[in-house]
C-alpha positions as CSV (number, residue, x, y, z in Angstrom):
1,X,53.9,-17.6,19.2
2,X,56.1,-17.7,16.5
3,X,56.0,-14.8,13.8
4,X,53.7,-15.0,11.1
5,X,56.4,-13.9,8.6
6,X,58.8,-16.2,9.4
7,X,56.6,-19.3,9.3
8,X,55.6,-18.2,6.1
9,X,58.9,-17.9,4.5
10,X,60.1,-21.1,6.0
11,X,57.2,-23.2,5.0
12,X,57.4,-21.7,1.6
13,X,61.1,-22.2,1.1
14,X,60.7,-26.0,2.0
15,X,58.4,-26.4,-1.2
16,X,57.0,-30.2,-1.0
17,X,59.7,-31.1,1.8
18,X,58.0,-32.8,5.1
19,X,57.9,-30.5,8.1
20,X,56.4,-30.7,11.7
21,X,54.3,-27.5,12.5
22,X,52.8,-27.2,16.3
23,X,50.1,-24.8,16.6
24,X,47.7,-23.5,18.9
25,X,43.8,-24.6,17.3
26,X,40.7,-21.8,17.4
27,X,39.3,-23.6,20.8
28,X,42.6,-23.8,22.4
29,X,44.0,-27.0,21.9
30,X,47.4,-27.7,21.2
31,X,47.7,-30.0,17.7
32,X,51.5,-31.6,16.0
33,X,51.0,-32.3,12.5
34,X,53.8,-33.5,10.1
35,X,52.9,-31.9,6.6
36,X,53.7,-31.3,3.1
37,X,53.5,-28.7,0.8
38,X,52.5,-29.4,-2.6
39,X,50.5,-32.6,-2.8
40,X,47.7,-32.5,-5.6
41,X,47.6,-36.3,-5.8
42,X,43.8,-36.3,-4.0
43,X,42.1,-33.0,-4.8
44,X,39.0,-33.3,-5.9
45,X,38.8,-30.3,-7.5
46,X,36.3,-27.3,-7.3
47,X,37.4,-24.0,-5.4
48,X,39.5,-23.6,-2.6
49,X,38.1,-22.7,0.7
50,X,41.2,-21.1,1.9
51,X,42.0,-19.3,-0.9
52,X,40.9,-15.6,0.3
53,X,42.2,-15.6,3.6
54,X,46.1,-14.6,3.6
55,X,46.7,-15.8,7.4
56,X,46.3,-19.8,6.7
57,X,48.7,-22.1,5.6
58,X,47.1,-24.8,3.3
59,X,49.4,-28.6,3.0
60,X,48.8,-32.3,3.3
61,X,48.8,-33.7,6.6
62,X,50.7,-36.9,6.1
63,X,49.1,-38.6,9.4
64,X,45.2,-38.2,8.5
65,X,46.2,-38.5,4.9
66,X,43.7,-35.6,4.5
67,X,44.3,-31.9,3.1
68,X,44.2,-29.4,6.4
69,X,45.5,-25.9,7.2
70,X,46.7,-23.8,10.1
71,X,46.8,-20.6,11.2
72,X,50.3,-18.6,10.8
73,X,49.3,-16.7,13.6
74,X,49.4,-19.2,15.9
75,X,52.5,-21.4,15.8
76,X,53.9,-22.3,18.2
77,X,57.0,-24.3,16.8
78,X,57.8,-25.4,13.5
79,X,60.6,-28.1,12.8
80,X,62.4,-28.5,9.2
81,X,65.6,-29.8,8.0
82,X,66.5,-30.8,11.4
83,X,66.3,-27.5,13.0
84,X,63.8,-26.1,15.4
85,X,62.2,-22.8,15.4
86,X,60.6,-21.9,18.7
């Protein structure tokens, strides 16, 4: 697993730039999801469910076309700008 203060600087210094993150799910699966940072086009509004815990990353999976987040603490790769960060 990846540290959670570097994925957090990394995903944060790509703003609304695409980026693959590979992370380990609560039940133990293994999910890729190419994502982007900084899309309001399709909020509906309301209160964020995320908002109060520091450990997830919130962004727009560009796959589902759906909003979804992941846990920092469990990364296990993350790809950006043509590098790889195992």
């Amino acid at each position: 697993m990846l540290d959670e203060k570097t994925v957090r600087k990394v995903v944060y210094k790509l703003g609304g730039r695409i980026f693959t993150v590979i992370f380990q799910k609560q039940n133990g699966e293994e999910r890729t999801m190419n994502a982007r940072r900084g899309v309001h086009k399709h909020l509906a509004g309301g209160r964020s469910t995320i908002r109060e815990q520091d450990h997830l990353i919130g962004c727009f999976d560009i796959q589902k076309k759906a909003y979804r987040c992941f846990d920092d603490r469990r990364v296990l790769e993350l790809r950006a700008r043509g590098e790889i960060i195992r």
